[in-house]
MARZA-380315 format. One line per field, with one value per residue: chain; residue number from 0; x, y, z of N, C-alpha, C in turn. Coordinates in nm, 2 decimals, padded with zeros to 4 digits. Example, Ala and Ser with C-alpha at 12.3 -4.5 7.8 and 13.67 -1.06 7.14 Angstrom:
REM residues 2
cadena	[A;A];
num	[0;1];
npx	[01.32;01.28];
npy	[-00.57;-00.22];
npz	[00.78;00.71];
capx	[01.23;01.37];
capy	[-00.45;-00.11];
capz	[00.78;00.71];
cpx	[01.32;01.29];
cpy	[-00.33;00.00];
cpz	[00.78;00.79];
END
This chain:
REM residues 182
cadena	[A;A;A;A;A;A;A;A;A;A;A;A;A;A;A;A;A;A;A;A;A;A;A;A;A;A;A;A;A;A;A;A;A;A;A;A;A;A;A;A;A;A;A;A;A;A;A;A;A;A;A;A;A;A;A;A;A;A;A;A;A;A;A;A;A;A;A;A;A;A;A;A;A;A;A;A;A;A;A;A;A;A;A;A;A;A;A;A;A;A;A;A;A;A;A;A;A;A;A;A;A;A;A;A;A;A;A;A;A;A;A;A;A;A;A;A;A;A;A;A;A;A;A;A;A;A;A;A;A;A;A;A;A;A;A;A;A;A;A;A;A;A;A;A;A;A;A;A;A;A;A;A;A;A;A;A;A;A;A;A;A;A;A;A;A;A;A;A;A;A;A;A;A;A;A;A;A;A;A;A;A;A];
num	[0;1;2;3;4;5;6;7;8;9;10;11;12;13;14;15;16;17;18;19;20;21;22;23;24;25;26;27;28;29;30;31;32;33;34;35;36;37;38;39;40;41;42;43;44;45;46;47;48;49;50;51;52;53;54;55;56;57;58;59;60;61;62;63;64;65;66;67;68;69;70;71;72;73;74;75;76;77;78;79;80;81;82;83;84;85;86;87;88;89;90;91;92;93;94;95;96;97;98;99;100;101;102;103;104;105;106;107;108;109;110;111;112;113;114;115;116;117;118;119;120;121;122;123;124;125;126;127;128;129;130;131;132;133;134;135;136;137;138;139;140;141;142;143;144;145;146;147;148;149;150;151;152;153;154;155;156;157;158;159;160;161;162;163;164;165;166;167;168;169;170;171;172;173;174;175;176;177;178;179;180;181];
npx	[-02.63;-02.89;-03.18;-03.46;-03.65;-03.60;-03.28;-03.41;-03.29;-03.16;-03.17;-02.99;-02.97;-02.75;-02.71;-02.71;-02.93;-03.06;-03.05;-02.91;-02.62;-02.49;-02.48;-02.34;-02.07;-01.99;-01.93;-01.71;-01.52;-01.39;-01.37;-01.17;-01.00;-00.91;-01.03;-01.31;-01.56;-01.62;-01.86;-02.21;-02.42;-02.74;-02.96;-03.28;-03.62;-03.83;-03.90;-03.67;-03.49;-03.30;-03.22;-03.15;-02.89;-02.76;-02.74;-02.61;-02.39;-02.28;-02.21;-02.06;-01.86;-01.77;-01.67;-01.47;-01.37;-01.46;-01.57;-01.58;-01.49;-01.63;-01.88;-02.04;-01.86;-02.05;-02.03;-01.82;-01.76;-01.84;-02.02;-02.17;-02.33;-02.36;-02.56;-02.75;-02.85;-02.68;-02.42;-02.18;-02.07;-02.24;-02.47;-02.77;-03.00;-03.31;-03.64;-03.78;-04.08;-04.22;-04.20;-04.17;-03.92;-03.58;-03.39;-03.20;-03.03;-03.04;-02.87;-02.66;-02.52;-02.50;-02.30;-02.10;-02.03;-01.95;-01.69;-01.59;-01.31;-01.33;-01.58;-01.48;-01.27;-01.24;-01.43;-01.68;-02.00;-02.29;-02.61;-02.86;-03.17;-03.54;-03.32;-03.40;-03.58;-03.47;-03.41;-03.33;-03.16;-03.06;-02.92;-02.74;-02.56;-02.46;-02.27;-02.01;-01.92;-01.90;-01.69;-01.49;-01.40;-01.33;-01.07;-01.15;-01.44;-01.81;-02.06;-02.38;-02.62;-02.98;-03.22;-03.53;-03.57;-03.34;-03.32;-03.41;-03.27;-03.00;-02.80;-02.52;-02.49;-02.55;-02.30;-02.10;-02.16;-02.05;-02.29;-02.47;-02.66;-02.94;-03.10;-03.44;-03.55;-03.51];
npy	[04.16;04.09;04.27;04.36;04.26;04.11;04.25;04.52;04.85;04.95;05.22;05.39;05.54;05.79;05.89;05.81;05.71;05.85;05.70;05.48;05.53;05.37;05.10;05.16;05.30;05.08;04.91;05.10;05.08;04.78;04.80;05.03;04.91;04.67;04.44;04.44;04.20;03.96;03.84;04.03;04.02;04.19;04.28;04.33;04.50;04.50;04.78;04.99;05.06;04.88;04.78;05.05;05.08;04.90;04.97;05.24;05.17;04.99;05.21;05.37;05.18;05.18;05.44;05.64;05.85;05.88;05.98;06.03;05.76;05.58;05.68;05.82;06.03;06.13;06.28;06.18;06.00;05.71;05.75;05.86;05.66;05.48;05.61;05.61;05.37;05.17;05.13;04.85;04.67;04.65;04.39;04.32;04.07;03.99;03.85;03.70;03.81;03.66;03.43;03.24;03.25;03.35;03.20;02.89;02.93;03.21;03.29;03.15;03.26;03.54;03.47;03.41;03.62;03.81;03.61;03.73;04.00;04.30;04.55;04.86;04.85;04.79;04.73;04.48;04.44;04.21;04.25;04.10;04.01;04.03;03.79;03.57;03.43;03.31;02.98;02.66;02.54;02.77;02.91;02.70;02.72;02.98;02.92;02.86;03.07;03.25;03.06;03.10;03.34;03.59;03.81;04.12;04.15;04.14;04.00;04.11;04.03;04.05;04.07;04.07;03.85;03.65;03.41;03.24;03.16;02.94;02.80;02.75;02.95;03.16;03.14;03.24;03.52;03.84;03.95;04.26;04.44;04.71;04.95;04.99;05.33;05.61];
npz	[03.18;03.31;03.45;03.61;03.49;03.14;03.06;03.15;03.28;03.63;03.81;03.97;04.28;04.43;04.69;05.04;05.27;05.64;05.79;05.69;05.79;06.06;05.93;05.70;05.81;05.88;05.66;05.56;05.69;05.71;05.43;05.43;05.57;05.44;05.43;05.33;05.25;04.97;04.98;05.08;05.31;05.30;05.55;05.73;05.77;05.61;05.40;05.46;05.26;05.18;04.93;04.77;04.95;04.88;04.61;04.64;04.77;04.52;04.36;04.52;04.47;04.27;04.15;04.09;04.24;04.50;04.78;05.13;05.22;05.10;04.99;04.67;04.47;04.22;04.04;03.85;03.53;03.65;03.82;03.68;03.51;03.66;03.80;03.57;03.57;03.40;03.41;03.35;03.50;03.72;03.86;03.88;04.00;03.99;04.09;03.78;03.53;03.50;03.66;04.02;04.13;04.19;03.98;03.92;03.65;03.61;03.83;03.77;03.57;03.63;03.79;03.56;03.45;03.63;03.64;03.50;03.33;03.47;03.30;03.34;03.45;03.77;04.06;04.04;04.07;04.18;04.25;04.50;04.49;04.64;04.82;04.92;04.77;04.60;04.43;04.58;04.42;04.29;04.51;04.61;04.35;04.36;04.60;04.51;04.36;04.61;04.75;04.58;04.48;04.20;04.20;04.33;04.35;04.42;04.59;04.68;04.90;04.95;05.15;05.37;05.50;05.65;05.77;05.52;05.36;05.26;05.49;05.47;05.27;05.38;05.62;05.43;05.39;05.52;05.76;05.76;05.88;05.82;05.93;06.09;06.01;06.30];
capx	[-02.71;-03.07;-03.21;-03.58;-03.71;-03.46;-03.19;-03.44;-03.20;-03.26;-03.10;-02.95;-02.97;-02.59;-02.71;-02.68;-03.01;-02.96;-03.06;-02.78;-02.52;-02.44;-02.42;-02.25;-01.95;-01.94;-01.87;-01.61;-01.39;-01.36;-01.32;-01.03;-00.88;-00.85;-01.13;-01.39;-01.55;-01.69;-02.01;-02.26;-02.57;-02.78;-03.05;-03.35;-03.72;-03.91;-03.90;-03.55;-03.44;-03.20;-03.18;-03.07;-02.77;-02.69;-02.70;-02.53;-02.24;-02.18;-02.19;-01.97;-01.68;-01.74;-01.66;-01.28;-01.32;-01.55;-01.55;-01.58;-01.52;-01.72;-01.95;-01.99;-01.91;-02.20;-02.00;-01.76;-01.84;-01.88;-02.15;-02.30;-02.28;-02.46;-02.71;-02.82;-02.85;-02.64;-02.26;-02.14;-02.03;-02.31;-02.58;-02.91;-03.06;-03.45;-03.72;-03.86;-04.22;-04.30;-04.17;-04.20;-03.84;-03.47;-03.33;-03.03;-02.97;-03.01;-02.73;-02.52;-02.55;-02.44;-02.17;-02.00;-02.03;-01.86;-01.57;-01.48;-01.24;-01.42;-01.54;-01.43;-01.15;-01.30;-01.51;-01.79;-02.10;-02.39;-02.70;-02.99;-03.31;-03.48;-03.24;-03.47;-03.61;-03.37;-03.41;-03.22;-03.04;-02.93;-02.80;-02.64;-02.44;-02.36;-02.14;-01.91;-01.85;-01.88;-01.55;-01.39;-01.45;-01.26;-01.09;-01.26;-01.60;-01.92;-02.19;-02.49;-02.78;-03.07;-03.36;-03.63;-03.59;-03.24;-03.33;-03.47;-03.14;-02.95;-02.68;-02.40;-02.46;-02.55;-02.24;-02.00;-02.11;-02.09;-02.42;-02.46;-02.80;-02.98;-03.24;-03.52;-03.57;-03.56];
capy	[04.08;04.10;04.36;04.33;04.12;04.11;04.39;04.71;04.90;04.97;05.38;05.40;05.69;05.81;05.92;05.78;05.75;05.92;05.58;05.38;05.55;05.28;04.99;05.27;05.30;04.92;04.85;05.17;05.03;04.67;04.81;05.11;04.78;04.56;04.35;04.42;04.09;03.88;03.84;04.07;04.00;04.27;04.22;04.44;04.54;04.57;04.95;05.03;05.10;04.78;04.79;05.17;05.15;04.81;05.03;05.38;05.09;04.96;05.31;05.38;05.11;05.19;05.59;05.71;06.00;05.88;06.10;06.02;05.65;05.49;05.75;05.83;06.17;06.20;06.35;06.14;05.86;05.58;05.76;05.87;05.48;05.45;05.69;05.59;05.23;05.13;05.09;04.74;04.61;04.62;04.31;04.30;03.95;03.99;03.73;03.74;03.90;03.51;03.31;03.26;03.26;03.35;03.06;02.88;02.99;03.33;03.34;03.07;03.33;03.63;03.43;03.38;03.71;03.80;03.58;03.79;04.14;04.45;04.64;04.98;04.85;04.80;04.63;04.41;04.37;04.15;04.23;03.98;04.11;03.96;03.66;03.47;03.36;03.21;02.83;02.60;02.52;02.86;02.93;02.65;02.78;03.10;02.92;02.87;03.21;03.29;03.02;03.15;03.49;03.65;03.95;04.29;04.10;04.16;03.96;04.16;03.94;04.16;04.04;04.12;03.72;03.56;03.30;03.15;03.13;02.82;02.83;02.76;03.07;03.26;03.18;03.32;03.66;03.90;04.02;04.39;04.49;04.82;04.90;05.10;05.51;05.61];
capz	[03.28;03.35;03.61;03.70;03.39;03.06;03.05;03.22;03.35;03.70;03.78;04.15;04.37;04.44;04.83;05.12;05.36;05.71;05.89;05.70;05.85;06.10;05.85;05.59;05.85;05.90;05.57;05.55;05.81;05.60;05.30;05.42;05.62;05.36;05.46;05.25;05.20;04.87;05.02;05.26;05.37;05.37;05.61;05.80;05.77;05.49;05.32;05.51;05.15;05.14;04.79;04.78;05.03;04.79;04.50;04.66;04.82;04.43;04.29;04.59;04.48;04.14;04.17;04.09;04.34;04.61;04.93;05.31;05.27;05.02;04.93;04.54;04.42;04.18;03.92;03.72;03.50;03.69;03.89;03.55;03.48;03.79;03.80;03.48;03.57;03.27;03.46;03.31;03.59;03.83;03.77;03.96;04.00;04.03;03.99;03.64;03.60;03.49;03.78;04.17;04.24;04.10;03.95;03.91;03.53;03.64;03.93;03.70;03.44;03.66;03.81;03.47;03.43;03.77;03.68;03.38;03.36;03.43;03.19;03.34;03.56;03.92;04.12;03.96;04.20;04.17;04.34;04.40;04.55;04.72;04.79;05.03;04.66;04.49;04.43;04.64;04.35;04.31;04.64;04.59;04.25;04.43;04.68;04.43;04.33;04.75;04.77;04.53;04.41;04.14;04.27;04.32;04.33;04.57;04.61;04.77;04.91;05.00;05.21;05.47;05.59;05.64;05.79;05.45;05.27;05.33;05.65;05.41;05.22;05.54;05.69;05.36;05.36;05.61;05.78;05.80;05.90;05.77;06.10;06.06;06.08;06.42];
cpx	[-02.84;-03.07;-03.29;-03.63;-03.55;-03.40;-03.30;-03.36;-03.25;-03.11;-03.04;-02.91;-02.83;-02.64;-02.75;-02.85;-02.99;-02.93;-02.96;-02.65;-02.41;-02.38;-02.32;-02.09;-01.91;-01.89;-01.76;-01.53;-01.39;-01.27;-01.17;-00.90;-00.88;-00.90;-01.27;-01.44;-01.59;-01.84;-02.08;-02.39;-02.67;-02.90;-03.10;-03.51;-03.76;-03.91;-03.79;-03.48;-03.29;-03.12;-03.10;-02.94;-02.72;-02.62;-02.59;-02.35;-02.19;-02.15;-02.07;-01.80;-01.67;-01.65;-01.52;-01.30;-01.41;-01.50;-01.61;-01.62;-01.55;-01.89;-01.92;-02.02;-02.03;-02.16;-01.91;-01.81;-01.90;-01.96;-02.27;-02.38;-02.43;-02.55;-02.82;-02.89;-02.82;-02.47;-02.29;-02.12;-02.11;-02.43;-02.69;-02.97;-03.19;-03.57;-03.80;-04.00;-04.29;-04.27;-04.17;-04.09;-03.72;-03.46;-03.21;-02.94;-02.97;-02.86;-02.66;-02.46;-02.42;-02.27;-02.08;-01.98;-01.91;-01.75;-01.50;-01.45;-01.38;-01.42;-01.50;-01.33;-01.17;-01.33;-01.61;-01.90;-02.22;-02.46;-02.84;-03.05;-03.41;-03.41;-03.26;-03.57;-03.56;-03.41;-03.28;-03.10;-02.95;-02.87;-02.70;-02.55;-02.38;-02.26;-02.04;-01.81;-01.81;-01.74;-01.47;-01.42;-01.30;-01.23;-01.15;-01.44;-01.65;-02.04;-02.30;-02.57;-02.85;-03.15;-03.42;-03.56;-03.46;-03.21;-03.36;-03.38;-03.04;-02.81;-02.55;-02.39;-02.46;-02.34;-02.10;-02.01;-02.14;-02.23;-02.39;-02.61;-02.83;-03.07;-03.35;-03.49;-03.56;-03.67];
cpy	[04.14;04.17;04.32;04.19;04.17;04.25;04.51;04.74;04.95;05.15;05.35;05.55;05.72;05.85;05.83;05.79;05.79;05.78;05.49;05.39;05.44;05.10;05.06;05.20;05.08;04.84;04.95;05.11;04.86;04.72;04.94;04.97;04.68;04.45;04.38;04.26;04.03;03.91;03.92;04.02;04.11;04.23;04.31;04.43;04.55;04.71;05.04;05.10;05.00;04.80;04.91;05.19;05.03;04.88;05.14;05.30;05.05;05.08;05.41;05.32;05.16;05.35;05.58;05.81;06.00;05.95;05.98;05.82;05.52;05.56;05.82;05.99;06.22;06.29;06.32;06.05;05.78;05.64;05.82;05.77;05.45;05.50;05.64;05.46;05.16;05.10;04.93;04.63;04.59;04.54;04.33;04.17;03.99;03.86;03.79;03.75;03.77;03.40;03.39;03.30;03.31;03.24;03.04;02.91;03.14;03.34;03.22;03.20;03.48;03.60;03.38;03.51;03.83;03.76;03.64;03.88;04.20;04.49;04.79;04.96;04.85;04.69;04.53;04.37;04.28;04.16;04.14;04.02;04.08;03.80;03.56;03.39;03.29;03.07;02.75;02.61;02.65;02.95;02.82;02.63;02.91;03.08;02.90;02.96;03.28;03.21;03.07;03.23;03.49;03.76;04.05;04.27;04.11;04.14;04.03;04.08;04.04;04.14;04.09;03.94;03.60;03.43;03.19;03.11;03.02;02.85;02.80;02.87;03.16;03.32;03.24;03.44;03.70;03.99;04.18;04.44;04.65;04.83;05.02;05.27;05.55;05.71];
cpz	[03.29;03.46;03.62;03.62;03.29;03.01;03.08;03.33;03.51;03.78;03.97;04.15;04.45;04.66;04.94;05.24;05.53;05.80;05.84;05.77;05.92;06.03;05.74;05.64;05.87;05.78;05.52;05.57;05.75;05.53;05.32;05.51;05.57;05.37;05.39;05.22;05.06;04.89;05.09;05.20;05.40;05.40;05.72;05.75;05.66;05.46;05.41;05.38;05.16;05.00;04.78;04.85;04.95;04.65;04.52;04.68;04.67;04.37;04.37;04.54;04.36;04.10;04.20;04.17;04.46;04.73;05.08;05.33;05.14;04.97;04.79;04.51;04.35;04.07;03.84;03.66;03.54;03.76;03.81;03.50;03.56;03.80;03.70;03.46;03.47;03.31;03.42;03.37;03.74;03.73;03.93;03.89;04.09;03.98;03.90;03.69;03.60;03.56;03.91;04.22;04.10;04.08;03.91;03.78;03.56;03.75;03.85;03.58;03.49;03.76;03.72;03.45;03.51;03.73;03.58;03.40;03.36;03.33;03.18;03.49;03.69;03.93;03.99;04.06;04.15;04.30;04.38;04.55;04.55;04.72;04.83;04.90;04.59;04.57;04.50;04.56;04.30;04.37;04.67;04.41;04.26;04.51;04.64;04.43;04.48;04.78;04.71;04.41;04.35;04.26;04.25;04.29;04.49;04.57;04.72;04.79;04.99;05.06;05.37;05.57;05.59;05.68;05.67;05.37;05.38;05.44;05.60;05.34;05.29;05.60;05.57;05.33;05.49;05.65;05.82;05.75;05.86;05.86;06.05;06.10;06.21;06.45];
END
């Protein structure tokens, strides 16, 4: 799948910033109660480091020995995977360097992708960044995959402005805000 423009890998940072904390635990307590959902919302301030606790959270599910929750050890494969920005199973949807917005062949693209096996037996996340760009049309070919996700799937939506993403895809993921530094 494509990260920024076609296939550059993009590397994620295995740590945790101190200000996520409170969204951290809020997706802990989901995900150790069996509620994890398909979809979140992540949603906050510009330079919060959104993207970073998107990335630490997939490098999180992805991690055979994660510690205190959903934090990734940082030392077996799948956080070598991760680190390297080259794990198989995590996609980043970004708009290309030659258009305004995502588009709906891009999220059709990573939602076929999505509905296939892992390739290292887990999760599979797709992240799209910001998500307040995607083309109508492809927030509406994500709600598809938001009705009916394969298992062990997790759509991240990432933006500064949630208001701009349509109110049917609003309301299938869960919002969990990232707040600024204090």
């Amino acid at each position: 799948m494509a990260a920024e423009a076609e296939d550059t890998p993009v590397s994620v940072p295995l740590e945790w910033l101190p200000w996520h904390e409170g969204a951290r635990m809020h997706v802990v307590t989901a995900l150790e109660g069996g509620r994890l959902p398909h979809g979140l919302l992540l949603h906050g301030p510009d330079g919060v480091g959104k993207e970073r606790f998107a990335g630490v959270l997939a490098a999180g599910l992805f991690c055979r020995q994660r510690v205190a929750g959903i934090t990734p050890c940082g030392s077996c494969p799948e956080c070598a995977l991760s680190r390297a920005g080259s794990h198989p199973d995590l996609h980043w949807l970004r708009k290309p360097e030659d258009k305004k917005s995502i588009g709906v062949d891009q999220v059709r693209e990573a939602c076929d992708e999505l509905a296939m096996t892992s390739m290292r037996g887990g999760y599979r996340v797709a992240i799209i960044t910001p998500a307040n760009i995607m083309t109508i049309a492809a927030q509406n070919a994500l709600l598809k995959t938001l009705e009916e996700p394969a298992p062990r799937t997790l759509l991240v939506l990432v933006t500064a402005r949630p208001s701009q993403l349509l109110p049917t895809l609003r309301s299938r993921c869960q919002r969990v805000e990232v707040p600024r530094p204090p």
